[in-house]
PDB file of N, CA, C, O and CB in Angstrom:
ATOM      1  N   UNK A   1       0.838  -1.174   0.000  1.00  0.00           N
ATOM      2  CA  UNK A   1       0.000   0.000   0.000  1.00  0.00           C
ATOM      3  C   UNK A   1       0.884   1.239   0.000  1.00  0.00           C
ATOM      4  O   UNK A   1       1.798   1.228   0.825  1.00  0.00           O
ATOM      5  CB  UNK A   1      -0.954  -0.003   1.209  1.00  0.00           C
ATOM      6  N   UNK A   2       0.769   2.282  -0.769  1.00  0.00           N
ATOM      7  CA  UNK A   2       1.393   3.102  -0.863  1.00  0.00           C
ATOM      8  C   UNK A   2       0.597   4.612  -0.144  1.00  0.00           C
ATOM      9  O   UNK A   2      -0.544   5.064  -0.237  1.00  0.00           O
ATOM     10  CB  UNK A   2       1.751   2.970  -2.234  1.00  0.00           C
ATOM     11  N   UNK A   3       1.947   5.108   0.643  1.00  0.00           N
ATOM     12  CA  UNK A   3       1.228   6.451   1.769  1.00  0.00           C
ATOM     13  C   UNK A   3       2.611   7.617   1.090  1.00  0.00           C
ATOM     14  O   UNK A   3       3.731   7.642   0.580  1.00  0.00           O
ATOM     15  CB  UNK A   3       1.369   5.960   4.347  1.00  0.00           C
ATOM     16  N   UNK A   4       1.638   8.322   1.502  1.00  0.00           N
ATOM     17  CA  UNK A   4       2.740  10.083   1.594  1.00  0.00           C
ATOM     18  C   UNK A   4       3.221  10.768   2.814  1.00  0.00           C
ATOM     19  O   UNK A   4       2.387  11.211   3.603  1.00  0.00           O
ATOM     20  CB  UNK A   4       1.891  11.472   1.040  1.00  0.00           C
ATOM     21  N   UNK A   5       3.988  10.845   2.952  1.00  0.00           N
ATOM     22  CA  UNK A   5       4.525  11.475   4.559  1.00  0.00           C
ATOM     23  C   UNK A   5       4.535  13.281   4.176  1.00  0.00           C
ATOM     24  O   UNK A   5       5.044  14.002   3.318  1.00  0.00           O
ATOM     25  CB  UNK A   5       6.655  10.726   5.117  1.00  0.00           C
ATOM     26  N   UNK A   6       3.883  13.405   5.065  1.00  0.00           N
ATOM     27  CA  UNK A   6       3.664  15.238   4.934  1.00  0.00           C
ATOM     28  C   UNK A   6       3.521  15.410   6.486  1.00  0.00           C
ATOM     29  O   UNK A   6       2.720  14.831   7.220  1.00  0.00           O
ATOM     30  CB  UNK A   6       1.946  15.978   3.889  1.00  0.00           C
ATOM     31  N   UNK A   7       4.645  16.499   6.882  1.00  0.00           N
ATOM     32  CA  UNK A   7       5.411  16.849   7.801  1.00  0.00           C
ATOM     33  C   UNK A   7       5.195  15.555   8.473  1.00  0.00           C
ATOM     34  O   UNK A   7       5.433  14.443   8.004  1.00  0.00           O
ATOM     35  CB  UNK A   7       5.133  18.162   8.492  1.00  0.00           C
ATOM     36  N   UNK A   8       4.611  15.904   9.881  1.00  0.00           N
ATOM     37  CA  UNK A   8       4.707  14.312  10.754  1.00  0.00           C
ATOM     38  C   UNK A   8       3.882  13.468  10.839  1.00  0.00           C
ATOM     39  O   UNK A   8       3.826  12.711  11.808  1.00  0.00           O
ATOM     40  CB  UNK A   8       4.859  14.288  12.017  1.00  0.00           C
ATOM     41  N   UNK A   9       2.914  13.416   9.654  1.00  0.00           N
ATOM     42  CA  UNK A   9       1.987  12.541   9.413  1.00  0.00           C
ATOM     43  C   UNK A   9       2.244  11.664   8.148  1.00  0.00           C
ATOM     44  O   UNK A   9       3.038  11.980   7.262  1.00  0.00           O
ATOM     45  CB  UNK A   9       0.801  13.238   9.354  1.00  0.00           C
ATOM     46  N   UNK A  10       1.566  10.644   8.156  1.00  0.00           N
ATOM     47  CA  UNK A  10       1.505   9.649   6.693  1.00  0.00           C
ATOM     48  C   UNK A  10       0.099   9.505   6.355  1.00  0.00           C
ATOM     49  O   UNK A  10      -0.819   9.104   7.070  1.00  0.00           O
ATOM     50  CB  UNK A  10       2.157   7.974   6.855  1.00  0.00           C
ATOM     51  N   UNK A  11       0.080   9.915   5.098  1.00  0.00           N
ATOM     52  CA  UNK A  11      -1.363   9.600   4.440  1.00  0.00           C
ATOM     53  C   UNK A  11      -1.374   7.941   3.656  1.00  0.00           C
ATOM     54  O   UNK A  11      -0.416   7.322   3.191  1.00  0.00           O
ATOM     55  CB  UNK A  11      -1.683  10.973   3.097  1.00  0.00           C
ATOM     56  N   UNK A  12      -2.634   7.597   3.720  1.00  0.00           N
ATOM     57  CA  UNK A  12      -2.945   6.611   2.781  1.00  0.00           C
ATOM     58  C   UNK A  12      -4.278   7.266   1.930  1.00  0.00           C
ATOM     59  O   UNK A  12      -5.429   7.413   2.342  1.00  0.00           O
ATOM     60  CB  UNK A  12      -3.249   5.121   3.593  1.00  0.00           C
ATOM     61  N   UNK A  13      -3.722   7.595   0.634  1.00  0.00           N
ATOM     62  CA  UNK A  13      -4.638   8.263   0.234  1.00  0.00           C
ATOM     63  C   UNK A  13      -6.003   7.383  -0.321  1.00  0.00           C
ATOM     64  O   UNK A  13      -7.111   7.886  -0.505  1.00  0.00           O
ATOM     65  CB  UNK A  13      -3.999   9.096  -0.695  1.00  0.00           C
ATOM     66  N   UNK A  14      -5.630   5.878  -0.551  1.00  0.00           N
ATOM     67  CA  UNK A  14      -6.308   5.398  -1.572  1.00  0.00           C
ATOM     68  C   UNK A  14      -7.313   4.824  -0.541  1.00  0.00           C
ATOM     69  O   UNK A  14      -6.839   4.332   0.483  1.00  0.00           O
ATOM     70  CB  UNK A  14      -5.520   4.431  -2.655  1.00  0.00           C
ATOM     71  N   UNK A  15      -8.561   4.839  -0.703  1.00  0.00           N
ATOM     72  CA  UNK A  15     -10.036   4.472   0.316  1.00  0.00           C
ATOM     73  C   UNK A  15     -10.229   3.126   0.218  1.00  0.00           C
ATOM     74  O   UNK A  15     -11.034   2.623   1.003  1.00  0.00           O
ATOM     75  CB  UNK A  15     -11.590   5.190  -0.169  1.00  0.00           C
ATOM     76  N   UNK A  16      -9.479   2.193  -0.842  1.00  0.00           N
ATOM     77  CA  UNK A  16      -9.560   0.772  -0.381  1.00  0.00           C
ATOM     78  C   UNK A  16      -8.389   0.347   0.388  1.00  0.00           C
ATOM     79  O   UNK A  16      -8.388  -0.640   1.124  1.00  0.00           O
ATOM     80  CB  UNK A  16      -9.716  -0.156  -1.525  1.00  0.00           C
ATOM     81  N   UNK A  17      -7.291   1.204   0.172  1.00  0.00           N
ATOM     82  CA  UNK A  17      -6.535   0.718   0.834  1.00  0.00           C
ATOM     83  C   UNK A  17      -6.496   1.326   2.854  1.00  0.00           C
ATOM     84  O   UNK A  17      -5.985   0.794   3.839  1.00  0.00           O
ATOM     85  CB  UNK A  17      -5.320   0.987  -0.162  1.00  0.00           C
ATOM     86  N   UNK A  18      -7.099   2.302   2.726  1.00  0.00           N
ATOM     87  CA  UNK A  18      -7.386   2.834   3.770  1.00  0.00           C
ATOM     88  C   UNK A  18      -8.085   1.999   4.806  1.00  0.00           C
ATOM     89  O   UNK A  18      -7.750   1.859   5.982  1.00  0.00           O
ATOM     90  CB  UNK A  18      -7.999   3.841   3.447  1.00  0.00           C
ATOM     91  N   UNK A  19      -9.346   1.345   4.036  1.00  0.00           N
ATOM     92  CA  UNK A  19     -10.197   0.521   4.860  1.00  0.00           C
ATOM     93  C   UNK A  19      -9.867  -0.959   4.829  1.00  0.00           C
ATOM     94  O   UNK A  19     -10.722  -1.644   5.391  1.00  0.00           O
ATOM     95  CB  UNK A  19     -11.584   0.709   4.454  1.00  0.00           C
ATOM     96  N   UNK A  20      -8.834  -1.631   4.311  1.00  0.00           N
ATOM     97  CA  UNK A  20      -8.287  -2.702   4.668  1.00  0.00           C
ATOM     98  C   UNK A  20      -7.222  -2.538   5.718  1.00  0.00           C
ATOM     99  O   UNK A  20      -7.053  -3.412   6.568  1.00  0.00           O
ATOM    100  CB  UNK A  20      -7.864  -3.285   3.586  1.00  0.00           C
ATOM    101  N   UNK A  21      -6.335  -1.187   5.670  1.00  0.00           N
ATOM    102  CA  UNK A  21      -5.501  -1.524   6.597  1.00  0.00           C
ATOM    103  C   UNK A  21      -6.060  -0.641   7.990  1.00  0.00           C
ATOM    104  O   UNK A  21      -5.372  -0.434   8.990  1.00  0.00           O
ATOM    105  CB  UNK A  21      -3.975  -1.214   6.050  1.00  0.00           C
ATOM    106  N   UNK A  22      -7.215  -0.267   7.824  1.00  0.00           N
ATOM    107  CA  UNK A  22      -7.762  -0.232   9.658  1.00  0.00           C
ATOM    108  C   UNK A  22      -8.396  -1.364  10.008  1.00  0.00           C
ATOM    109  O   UNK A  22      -8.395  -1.637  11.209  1.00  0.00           O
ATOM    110  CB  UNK A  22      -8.947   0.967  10.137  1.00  0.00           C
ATOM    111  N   UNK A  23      -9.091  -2.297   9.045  1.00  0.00           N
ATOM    112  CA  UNK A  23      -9.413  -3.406   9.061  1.00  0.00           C
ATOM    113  C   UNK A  23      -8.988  -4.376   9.854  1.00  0.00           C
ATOM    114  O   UNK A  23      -9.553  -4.959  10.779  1.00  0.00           O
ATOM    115  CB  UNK A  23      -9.323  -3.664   8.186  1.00  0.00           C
ATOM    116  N   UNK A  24      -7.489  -4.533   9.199  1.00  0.00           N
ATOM    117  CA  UNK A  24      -6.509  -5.708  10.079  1.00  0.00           C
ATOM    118  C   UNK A  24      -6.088  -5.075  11.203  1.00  0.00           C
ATOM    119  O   UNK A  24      -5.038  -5.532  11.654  1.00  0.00           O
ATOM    120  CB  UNK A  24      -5.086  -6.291   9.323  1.00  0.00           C
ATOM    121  N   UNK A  25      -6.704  -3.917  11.965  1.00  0.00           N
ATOM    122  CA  UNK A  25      -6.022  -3.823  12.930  1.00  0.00           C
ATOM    123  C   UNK A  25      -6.037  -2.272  13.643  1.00  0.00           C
ATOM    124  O   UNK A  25      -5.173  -1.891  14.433  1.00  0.00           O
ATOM    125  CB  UNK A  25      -4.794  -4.317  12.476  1.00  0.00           C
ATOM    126  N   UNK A  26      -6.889  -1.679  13.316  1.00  0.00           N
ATOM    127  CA  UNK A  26      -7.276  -0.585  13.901  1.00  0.00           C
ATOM    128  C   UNK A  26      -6.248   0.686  13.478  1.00  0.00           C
ATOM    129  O   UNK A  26      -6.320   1.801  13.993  1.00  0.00           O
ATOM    130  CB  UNK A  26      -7.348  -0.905  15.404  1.00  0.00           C
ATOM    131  N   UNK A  27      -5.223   0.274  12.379  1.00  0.00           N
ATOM    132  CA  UNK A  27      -4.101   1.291  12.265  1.00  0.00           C
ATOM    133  C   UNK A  27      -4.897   2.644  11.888  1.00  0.00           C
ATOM    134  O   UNK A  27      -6.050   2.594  11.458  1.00  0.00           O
ATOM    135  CB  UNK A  27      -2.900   0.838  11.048  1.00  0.00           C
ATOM    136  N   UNK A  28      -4.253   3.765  12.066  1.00  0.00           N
ATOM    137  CA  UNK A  28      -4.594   5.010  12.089  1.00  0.00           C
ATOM    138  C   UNK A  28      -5.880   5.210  12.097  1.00  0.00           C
ATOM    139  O   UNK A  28      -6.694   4.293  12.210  1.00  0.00           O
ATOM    140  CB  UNK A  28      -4.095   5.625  11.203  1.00  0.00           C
ATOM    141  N   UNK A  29      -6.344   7.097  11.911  1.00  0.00           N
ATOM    142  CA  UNK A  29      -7.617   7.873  11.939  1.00  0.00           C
ATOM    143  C   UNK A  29      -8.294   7.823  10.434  1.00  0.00           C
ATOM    144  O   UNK A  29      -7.452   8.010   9.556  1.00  0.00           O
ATOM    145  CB  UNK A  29      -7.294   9.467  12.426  1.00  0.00           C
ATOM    146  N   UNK A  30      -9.270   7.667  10.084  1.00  0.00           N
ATOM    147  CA  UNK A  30      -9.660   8.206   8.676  1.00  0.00           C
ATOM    148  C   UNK A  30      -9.852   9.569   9.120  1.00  0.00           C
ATOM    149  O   UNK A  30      -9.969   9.777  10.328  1.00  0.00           O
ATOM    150  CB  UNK A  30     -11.035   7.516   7.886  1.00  0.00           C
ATOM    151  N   UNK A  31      -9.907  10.658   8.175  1.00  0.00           N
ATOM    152  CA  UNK A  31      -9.801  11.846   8.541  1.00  0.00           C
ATOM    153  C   UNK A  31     -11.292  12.299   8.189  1.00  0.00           C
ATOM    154  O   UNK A  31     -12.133  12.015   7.336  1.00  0.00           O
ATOM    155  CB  UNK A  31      -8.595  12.572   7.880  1.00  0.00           C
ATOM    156  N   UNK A  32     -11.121  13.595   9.864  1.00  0.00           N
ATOM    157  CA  UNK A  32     -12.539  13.654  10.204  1.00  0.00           C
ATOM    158  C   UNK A  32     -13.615  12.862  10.448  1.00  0.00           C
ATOM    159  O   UNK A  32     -14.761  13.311  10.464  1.00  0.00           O
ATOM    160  CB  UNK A  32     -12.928  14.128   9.575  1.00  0.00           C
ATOM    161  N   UNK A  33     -13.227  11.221  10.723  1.00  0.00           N
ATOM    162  CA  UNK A  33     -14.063  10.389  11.033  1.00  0.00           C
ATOM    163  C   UNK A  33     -13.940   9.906  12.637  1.00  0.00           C
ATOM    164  O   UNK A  33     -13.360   8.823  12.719  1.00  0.00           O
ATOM    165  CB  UNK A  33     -13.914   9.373  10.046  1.00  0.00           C
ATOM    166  N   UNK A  34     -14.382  10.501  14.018  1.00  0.00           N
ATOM    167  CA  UNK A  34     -13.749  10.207  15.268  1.00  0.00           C
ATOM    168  C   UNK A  34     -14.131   8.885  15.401  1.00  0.00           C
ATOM    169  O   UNK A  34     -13.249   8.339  16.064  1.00  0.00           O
ATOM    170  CB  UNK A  34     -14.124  11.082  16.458  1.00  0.00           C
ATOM    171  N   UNK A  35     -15.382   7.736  14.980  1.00  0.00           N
ATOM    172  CA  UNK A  35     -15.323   6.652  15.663  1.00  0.00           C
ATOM    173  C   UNK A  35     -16.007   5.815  14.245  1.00  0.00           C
ATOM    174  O   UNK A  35     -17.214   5.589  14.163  1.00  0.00           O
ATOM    175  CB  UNK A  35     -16.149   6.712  17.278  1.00  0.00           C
ATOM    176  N   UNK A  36     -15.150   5.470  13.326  1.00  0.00           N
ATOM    177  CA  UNK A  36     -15.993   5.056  12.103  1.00  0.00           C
ATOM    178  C   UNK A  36     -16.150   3.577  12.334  1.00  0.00           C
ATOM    179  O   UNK A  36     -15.634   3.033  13.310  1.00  0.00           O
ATOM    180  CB  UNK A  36     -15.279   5.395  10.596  1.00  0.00           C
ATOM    181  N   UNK A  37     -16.990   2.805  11.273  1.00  0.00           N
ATOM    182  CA  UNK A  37     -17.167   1.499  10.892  1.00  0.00           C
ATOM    183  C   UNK A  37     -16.455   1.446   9.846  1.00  0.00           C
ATOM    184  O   UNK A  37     -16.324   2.441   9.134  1.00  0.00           O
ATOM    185  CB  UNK A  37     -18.437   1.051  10.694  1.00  0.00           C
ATOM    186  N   UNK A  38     -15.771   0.079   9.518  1.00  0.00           N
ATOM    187  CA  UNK A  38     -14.815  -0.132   8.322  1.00  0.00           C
ATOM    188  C   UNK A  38     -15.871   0.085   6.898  1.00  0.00           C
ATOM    189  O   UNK A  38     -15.626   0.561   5.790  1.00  0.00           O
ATOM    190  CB  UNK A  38     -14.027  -1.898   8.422  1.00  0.00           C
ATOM    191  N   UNK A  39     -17.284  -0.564   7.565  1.00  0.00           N
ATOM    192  CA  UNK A  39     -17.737  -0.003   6.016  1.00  0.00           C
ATOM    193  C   UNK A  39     -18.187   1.391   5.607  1.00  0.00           C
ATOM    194  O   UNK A  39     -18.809   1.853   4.650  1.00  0.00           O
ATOM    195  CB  UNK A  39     -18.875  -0.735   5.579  1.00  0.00           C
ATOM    196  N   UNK A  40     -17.659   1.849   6.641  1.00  0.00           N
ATOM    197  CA  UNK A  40     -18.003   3.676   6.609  1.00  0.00           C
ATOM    198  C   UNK A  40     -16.723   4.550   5.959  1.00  0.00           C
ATOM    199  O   UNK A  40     -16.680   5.699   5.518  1.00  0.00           O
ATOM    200  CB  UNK A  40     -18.215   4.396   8.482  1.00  0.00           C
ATOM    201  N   UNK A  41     -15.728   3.533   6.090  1.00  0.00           N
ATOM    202  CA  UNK A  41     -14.430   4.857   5.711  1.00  0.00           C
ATOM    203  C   UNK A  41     -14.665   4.937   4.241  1.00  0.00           C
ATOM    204  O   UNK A  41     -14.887   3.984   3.494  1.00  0.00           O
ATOM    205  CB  UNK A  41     -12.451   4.403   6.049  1.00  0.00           C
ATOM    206  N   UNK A  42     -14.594   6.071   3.956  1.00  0.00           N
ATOM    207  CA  UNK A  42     -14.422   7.113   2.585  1.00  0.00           C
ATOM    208  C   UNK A  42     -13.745   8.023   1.626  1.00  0.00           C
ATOM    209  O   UNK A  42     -13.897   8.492   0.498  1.00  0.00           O
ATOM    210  CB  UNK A  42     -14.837   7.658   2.644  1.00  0.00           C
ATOM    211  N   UNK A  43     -12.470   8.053   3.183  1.00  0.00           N
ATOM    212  CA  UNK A  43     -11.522   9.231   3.024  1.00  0.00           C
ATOM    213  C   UNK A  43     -10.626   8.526   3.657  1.00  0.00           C
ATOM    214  O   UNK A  43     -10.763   7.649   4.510  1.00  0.00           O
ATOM    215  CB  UNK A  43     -11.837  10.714   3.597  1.00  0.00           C
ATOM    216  N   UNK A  44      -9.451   9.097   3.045  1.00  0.00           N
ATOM    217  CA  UNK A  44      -8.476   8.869   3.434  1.00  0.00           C
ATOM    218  C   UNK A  44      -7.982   8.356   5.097  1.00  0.00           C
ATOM    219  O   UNK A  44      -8.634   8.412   6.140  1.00  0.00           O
ATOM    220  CB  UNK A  44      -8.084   9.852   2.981  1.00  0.00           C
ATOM    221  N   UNK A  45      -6.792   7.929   4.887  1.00  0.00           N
ATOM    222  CA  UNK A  45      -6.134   7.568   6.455  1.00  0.00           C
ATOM    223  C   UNK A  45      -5.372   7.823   6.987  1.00  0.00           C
ATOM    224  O   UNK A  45      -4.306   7.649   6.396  1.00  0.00           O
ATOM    225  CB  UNK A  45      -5.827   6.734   6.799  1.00  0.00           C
ATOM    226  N   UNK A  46      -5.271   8.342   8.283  1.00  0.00           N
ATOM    227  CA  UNK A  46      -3.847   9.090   8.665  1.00  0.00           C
ATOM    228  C   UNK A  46      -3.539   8.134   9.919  1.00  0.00           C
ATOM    229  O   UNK A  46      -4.231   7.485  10.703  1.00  0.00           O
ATOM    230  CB  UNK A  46      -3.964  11.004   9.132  1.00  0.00           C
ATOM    231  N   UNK A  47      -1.887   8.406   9.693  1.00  0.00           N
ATOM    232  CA  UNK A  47      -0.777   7.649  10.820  1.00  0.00           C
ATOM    233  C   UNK A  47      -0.002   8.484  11.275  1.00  0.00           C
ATOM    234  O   UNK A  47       0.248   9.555  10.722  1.00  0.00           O
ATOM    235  CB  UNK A  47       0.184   6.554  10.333  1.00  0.00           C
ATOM    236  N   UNK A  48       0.447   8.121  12.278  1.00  0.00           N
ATOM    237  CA  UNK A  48       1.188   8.486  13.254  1.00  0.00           C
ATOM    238  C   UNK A  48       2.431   8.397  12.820  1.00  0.00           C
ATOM    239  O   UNK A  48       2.251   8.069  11.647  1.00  0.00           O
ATOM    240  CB  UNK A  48       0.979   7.847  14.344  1.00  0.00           C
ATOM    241  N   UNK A  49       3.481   8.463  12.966  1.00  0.00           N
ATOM    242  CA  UNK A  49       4.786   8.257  12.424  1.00  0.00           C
ATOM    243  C   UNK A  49       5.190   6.499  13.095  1.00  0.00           C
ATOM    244  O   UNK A  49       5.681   5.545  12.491  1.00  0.00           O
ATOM    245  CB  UNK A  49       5.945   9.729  13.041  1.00  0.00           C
ATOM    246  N   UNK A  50       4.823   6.594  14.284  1.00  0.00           N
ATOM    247  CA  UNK A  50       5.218   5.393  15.011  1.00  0.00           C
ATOM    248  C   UNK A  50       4.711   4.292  14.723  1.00  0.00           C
ATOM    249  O   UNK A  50       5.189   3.195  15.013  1.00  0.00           O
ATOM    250  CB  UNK A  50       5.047   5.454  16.188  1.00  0.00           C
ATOM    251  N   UNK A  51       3.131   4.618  13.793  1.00  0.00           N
ATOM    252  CA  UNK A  51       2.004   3.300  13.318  1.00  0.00           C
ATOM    253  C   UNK A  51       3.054   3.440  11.585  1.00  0.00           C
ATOM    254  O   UNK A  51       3.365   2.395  11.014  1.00  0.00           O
ATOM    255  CB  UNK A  51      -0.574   3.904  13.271  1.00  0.00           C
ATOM    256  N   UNK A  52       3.281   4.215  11.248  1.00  0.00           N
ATOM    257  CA  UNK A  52       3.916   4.355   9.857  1.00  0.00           C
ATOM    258  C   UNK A  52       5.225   3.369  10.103  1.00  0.00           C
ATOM    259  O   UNK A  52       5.397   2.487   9.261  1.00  0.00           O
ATOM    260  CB  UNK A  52       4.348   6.119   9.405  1.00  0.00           C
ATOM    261  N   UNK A  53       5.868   3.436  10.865  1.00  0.00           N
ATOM    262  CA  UNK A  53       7.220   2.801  10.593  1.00  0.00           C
ATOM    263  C   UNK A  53       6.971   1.280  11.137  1.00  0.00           C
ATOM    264  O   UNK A  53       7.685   0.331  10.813  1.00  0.00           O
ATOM    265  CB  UNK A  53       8.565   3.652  11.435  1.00  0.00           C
ATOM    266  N   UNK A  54       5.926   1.202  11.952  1.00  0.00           N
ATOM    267  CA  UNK A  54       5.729  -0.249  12.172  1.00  0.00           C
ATOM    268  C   UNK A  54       5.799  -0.883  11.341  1.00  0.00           C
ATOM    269  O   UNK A  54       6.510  -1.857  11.091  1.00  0.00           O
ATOM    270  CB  UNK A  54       4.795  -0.644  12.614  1.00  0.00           C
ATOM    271  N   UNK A  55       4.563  -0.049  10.486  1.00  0.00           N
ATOM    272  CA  UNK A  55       3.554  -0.851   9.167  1.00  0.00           C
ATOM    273  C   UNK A  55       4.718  -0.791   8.157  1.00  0.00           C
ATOM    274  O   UNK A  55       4.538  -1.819   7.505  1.00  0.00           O
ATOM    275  CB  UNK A  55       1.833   0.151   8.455  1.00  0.00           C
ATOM    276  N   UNK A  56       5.567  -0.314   7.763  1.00  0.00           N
ATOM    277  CA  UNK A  56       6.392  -0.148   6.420  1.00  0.00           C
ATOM    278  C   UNK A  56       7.655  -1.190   7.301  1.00  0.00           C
ATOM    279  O   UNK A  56       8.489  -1.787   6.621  1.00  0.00           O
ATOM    280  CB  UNK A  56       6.907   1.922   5.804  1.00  0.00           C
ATOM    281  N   UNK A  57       7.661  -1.285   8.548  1.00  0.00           N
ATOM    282  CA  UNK A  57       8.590  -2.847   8.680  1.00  0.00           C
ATOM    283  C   UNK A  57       8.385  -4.044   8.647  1.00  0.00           C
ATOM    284  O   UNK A  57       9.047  -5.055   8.414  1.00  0.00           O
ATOM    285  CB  UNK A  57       9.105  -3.090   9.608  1.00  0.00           C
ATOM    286  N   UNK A  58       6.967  -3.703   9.019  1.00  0.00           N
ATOM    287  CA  UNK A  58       6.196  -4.921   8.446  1.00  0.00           C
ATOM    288  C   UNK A  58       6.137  -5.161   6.885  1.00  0.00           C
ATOM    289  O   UNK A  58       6.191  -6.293   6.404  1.00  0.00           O
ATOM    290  CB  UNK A  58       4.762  -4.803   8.900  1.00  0.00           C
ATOM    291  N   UNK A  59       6.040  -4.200   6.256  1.00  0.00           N
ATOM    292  CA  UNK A  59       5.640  -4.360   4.586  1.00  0.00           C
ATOM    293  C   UNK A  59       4.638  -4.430   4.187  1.00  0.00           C
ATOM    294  O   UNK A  59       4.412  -4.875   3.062  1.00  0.00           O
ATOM    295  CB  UNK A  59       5.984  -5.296   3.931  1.00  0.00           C
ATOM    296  N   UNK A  60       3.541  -3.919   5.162  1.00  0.00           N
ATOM    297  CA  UNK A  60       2.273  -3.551   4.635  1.00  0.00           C
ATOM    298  C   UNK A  60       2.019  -1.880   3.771  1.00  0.00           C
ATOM    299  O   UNK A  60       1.223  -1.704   2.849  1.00  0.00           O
ATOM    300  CB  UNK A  60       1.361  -3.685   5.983  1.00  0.00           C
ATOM    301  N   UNK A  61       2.961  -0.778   4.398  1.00  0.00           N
ATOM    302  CA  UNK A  61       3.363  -0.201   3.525  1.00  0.00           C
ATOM    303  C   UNK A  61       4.131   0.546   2.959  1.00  0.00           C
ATOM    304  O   UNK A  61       5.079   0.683   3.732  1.00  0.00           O
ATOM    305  CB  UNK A  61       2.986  -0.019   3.419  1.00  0.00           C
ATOM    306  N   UNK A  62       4.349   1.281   1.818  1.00  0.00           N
ATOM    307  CA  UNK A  62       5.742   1.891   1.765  1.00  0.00           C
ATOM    308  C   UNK A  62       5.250   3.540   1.962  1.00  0.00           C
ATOM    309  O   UNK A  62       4.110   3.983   2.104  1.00  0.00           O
ATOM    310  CB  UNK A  62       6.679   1.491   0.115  1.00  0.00           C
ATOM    311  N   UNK A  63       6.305   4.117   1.923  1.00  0.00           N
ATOM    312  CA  UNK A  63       6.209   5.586   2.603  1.00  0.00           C
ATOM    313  C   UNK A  63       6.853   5.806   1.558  1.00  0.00           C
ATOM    314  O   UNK A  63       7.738   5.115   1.055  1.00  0.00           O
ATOM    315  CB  UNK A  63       6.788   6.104   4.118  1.00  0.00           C
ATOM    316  N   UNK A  64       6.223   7.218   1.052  1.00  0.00           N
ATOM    317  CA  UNK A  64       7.166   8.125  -0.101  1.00  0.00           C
ATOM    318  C   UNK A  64       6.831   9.596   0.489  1.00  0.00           C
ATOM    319  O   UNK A  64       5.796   9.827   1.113  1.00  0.00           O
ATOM    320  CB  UNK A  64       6.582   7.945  -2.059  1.00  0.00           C
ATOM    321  N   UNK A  65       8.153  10.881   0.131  1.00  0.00           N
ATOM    322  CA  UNK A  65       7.831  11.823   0.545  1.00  0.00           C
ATOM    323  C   UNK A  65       8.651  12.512  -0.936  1.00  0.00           C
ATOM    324  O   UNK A  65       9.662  12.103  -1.507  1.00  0.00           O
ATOM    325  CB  UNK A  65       8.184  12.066   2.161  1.00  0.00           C
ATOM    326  N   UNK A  66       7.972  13.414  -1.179  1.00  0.00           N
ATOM    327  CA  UNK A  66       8.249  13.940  -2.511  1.00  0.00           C
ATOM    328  C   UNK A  66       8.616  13.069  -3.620  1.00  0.00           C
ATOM    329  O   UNK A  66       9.704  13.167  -4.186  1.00  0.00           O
ATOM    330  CB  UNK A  66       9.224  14.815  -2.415  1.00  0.00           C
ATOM    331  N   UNK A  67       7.682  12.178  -3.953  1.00  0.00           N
ATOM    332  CA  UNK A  67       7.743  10.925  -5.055  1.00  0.00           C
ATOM    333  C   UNK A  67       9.206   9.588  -5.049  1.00  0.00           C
ATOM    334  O   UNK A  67       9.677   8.916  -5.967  1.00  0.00           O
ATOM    335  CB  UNK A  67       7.849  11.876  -6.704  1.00  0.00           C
ATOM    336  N   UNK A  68       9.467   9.652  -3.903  1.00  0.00           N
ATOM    337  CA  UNK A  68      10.931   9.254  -3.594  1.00  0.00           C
ATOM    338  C   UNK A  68      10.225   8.039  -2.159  1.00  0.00           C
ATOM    339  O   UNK A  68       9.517   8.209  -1.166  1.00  0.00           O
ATOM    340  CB  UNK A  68      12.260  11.036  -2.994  1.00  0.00           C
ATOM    341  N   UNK A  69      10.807   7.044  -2.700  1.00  0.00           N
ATOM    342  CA  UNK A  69      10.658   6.535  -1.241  1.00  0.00           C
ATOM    343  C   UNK A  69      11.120   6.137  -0.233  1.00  0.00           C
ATOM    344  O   UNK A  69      12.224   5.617  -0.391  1.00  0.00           O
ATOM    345  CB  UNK A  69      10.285   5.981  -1.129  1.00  0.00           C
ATOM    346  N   UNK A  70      10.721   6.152   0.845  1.00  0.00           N
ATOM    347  CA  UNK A  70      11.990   5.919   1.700  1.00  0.00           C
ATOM    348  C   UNK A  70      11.854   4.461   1.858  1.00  0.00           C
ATOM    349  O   UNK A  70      11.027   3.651   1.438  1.00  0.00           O
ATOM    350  CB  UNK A  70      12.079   6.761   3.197  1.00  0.00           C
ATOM    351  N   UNK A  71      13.525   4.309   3.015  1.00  0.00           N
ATOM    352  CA  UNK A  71      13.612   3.344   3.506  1.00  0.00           C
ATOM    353  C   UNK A  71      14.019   3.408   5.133  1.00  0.00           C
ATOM    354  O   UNK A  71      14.097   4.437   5.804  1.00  0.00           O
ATOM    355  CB  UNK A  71      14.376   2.727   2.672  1.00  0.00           C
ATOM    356  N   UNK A  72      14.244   2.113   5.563  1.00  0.00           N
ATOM    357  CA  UNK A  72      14.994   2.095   6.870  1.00  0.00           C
ATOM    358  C   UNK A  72      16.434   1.779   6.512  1.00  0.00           C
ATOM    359  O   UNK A  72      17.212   1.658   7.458  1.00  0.00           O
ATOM    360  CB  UNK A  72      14.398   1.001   7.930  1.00  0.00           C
ATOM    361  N   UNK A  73      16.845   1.646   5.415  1.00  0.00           N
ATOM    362  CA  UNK A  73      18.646   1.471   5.263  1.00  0.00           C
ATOM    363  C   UNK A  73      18.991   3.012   5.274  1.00  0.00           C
ATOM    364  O   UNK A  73      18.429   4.108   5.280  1.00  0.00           O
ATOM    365  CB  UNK A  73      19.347   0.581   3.519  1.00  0.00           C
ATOM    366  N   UNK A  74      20.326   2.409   5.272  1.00  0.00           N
ATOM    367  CA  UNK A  74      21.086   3.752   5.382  1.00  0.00           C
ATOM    368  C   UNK A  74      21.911   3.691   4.168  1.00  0.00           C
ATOM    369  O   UNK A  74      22.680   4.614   3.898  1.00  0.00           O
ATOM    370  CB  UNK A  74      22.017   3.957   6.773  1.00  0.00           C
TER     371      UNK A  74
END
């Protein structure tokens, strides 16, 4: 699943991918939604930096910030 990191947040912009990965597991907010149902999300998903780097060590998803993506290597 592919997200955007803008300042200290990560977006998942895409709404299927949004509602599968709160699905498996409650990861991040949909935005402007305080207590949704999975078949309610519509909009996008936001993470935390700390739910972001979990999920991208896991490989559920990758993080790009200005069309570039990152990694955890150095």
């Amino acid at each position: 699943m592919k997200s955007e990191l803008i300042e200290n947040r990560i977006i998942v912009w895409n709404i299927e991918d949004s509602k599968k990965l709160f699905s498996e597991g409650y990861y991040g907010k949909p935005i402007g939604m305080p207590k949704p149902k999975i078949e309610e999300i519509d909009v996008p998903l936001i993470l935390d930096l700390i739910e972001g780097y979990y999920l991208m060590s896991k490989s559920k998803i990758q993080i790009y910030k200005n069309k570039k993506k990152i990694t955890t290597k150095k």
